[in-house]
C-alpha positions in Angstrom: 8.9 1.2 -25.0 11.4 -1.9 -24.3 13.8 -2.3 -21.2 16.7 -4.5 -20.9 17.2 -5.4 -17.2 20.6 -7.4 -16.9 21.7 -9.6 -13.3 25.2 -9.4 -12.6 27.2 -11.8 -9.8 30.8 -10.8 -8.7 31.7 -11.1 -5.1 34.2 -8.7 -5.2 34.1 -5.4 -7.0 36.0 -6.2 -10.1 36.1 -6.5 -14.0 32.0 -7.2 -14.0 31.3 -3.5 -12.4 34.1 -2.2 -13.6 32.6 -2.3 -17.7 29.1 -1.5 -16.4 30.6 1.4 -14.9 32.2 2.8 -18.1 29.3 1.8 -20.3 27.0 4.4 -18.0 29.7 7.1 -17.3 28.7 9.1 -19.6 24.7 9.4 -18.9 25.8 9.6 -15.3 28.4 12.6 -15.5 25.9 14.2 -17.6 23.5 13.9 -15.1 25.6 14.9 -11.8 27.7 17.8 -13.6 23.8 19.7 -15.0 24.5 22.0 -12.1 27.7 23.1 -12.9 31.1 21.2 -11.3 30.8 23.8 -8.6 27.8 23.1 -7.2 29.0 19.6 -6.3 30.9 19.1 -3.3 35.0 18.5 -3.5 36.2 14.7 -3.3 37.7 15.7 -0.2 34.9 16.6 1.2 32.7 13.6 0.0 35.4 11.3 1.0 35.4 13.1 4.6 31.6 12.6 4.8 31.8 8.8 4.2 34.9 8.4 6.9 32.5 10.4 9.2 29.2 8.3 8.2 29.9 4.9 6.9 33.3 4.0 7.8 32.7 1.0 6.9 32.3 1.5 3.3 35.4 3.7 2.7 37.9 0.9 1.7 35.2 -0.1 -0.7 34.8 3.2 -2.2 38.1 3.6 -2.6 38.2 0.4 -4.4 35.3 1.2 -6.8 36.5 4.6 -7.6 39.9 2.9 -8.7 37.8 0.8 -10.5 35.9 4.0 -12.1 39.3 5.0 -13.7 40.5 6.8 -10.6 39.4 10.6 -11.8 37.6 13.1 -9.7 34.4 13.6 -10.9 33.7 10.0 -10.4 35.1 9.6 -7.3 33.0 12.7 -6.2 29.5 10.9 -8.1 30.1 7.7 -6.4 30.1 9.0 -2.9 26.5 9.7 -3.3 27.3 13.2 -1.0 24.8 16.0 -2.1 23.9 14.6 -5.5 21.5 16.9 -7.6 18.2 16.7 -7.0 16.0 13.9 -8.2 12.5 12.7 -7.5 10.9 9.2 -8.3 7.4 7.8 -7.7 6.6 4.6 -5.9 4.4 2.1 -3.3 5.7 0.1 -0.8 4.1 -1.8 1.7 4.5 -5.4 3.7 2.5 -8.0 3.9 0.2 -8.5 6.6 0.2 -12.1 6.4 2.6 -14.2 8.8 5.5 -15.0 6.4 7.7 -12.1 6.0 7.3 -10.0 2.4 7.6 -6.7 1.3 6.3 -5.3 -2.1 7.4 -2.5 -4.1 6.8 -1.0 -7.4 9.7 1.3 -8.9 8.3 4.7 -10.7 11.2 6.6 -12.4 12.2 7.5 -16.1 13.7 4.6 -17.7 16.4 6.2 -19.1 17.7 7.2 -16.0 17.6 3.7 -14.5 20.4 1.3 -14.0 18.3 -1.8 -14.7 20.2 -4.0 -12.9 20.3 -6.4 -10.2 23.8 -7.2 -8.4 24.2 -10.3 -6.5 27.9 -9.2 -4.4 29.7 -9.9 -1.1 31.2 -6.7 -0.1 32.7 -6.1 3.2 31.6 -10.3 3.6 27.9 -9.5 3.3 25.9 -11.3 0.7 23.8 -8.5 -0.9 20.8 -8.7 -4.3 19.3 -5.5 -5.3 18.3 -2.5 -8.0 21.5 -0.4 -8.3 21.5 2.8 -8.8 25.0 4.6 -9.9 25.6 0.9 -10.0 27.4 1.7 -5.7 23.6 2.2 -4.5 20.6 0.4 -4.3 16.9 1.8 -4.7 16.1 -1.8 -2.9 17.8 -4.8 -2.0 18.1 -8.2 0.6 21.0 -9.3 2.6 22.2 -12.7 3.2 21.0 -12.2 7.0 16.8 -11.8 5.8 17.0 -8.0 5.9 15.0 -6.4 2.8 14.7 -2.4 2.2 13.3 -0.2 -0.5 12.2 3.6 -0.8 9.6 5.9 -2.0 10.3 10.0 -2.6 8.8 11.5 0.3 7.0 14.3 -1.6 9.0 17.4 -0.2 10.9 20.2 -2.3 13.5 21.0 0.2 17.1 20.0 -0.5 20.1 20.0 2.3 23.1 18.5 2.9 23.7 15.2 3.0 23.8 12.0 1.0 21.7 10.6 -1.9 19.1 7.9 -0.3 20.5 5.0 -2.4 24.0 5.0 -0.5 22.3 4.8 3.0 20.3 1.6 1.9 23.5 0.2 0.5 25.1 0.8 4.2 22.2 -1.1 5.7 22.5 -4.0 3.9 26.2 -4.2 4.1 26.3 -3.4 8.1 22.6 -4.4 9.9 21.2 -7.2 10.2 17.3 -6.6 11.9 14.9 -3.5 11.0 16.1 -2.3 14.7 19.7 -1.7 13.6 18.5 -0.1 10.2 15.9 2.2 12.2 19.2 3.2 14.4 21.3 4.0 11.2 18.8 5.6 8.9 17.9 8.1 12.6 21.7 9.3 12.1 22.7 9.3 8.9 22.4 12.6 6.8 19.7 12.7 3.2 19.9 15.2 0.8 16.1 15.2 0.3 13.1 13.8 1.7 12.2 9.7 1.2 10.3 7.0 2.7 12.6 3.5 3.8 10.3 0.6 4.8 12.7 -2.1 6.5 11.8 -5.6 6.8 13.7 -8.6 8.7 13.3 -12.4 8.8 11.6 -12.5 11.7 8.8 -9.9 10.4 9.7 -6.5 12.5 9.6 -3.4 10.2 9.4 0.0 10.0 9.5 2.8 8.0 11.3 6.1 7.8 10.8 9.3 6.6 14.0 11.2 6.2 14.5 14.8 5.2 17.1 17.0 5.1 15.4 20.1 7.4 14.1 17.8 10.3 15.3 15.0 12.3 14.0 11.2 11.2 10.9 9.9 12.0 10.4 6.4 12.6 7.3 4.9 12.1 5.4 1.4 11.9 3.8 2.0 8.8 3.1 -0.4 6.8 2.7 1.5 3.9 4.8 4.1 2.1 3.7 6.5 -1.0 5.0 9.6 -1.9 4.3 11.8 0.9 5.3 11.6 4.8 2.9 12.1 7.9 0.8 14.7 5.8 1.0 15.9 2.1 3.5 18.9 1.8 3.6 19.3 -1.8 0.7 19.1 -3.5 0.9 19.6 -6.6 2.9 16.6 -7.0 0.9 14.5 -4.5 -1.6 15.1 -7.1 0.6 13.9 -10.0 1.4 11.1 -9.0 -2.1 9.9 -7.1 0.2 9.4 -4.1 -2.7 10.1 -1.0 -5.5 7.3 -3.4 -2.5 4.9 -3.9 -1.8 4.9 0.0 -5.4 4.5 1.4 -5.9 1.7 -1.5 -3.3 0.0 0.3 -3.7 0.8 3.4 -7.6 -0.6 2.7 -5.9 -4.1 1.2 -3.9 -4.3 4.6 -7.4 -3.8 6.8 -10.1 -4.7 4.6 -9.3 -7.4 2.2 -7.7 -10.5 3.8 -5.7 -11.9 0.5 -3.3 -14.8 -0.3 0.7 -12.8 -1.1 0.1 -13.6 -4.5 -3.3 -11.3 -4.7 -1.6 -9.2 -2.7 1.6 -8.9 -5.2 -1.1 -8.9 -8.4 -2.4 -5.3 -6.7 1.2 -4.0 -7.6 0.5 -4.8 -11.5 -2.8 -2.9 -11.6 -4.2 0.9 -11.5 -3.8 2.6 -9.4 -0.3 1.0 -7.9 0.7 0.5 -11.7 1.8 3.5 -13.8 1.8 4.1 -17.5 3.2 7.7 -17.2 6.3 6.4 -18.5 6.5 9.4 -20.7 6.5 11.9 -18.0 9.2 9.9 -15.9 6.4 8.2 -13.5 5.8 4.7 -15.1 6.3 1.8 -13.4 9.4 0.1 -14.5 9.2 -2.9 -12.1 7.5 -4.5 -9.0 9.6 -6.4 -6.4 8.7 -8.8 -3.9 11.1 -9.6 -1.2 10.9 -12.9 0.7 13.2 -12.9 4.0 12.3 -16.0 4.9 14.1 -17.7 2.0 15.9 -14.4 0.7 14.9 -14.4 -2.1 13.8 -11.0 -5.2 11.0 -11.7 -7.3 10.9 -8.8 -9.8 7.3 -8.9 -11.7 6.0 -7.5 -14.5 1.7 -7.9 -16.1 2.7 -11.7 -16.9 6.3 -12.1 -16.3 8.3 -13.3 -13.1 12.4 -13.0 -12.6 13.4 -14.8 -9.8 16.7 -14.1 -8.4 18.3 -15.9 -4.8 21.7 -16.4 -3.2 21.0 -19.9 -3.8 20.1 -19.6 -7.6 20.9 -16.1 -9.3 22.1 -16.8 -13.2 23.5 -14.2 -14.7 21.1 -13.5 -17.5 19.1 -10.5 -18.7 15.2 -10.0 -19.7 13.7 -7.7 -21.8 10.0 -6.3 -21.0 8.2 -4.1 -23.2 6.0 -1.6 -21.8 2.3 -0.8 -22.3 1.2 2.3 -24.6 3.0 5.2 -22.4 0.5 7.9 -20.8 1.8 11.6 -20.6 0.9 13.4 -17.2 1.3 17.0 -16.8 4.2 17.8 -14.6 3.7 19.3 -11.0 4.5 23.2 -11.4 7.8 23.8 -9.3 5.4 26.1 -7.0 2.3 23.7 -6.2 
């Protein structure tokens, strides 16, 4: 299996976003419409929810969904408000070293993936991350040091709210320090459950486990899998080794003293590293986020892509993936 991942600069939203945005329309609508068009909420009401949450953003999603062609449904996809369900894999833990770093590996089907990194100044803020819907971001870095990435936090329960790649897009465009984040991800709605881990230039982080049921708990973990403060699902728990992938973390922060790039190379190994790319679970990337100098690393077994605001070319690599491993999927009621 190959993967074309493709960096993209343009302060402004424009021309650039505007033809990745056609090219994936089509995958996308197919994706948000598999409910039915009434099981997604009216663009009146998503546009309301964005006024009520992120103000801030509603100029620019009004600009991108100009840029979309201007029609309903992508207007109503864009604003990320109760999207259908989806669930993704992924570790996440920082650094326990002095320098400020954060490592993640992304899990997810690959052809459900933007593959892209965008390098934009919305609203005046320099942002680099992994779109998703090409408006969200499953991880990113501002201009101000401030990096953030997610996990799925391993709970079935759906509610009203937005998709999780919107709120990190917010963070980076409005906060500057993990404290701010940690205020903004304890108010902000989540249609499903997920782990943030928020990391600033000066080394505070947290992370938080949202859900739609339950009020946000913040936390200073270190280390995020797939489940929250206990596992509540466990058939997919199971699945996707999340419990052994946290405690071998959690043993490389206590036990094992190791230089960041040991400490990046655990990402690109079992058990961090997936091969259950046929059953949607493989690892398609690992990132490591410097604050200090803001810059992305994205890594892959023998390959680095570097990306900065100081040096971000617009170019595109192409990785080929190891022999995929099918997994068995977690039955809907374990």
């Amino acid at each position: 299996m190959t993967l074309t991942f493709r960096a993209i600069s343009e302060d402004q939203p424009g021309p650039k976003w505007a033809r990745q945005f056609a090219e994936y329309w089509p995958a996308y609508a197919g994706w948000w419409s598999r409910e039915g068009l009434t099981g997604r909420p009216t663009y009146r009401d998503c546009r309301r929810a964005i006024v009520r949450h992120m103000p801030e953003l509603v100029d620019l999603y009004d600009t991108l969904c100009e840029l979309a062609g201007g029609g309903d449904m992508a207007a109503r996809f864009l604003s990320f408000y109760c999207p259908p369900p989806y669930l993704a894999g992924c570790s996440q833990a920082v650094w326990p070293g002095d320098e400020a770093l954060l490592v993640r590996n992304y899990d997810y089907a690959a052809d459900a993936f933007d593959a892209v990194v965008l390098k934009s100044r919305w609203l005046g803020r320099g942002v680099i991350g992994m779109t998703d819907g090409l408006f969200g971001l499953v991880d990113g870095i501002n201009d101000a040091g401030l990096a953030v990435s997610l996990t799925f936090g391993g709970r079935r329960q759906v509610g009203v709210g937005f998709g999780v790649p919107l709120i990190l897009r917010y963070i980076l465009q409005t906060c500057t320090t993990a404290r701010e984040a940690g205020e903004v991800l304890g108010r902000i709605p989540c249609h499903m459950s997920y782990n943030v881990t928020v990391l600033d230039a000066r080394r505070r982080y947290l992370t938080a486990h949202l859900a739609p049921d339950r009020p946000t708990v913040l936390t200073r973990a270190a280390v995020a899998t797939n489940h929250q403060e206990r596992v509540e699902w466990s058939s997919h728990a199971r699945f996707t080794a999340s419990v052994e992938r946290e405690r071998f973390l959690l043993q490389r922060l206590t036990l094992h003293p190791e230089t960041q790039d040991r400490f990046i190379g655990a990402f690109l190994k079992p058990p961090l590293y997936s091969t259950a790319f046929a059953s949607g679970f493989g690892t398609l990337y690992t990132a490591a986020y410097r604050p200090g100098p803001r810059r992305l690393e994205v890594h892959w077994p023998g390959r680095v892509w570097l990306k900065s605001f100081d040096a971000f070319a617009e170019d595109s690599v192409t990785v080929t993936f190891p022999a995929a491993q099918r997994r068995a999927p977690p039955p809907a009621g374990g």
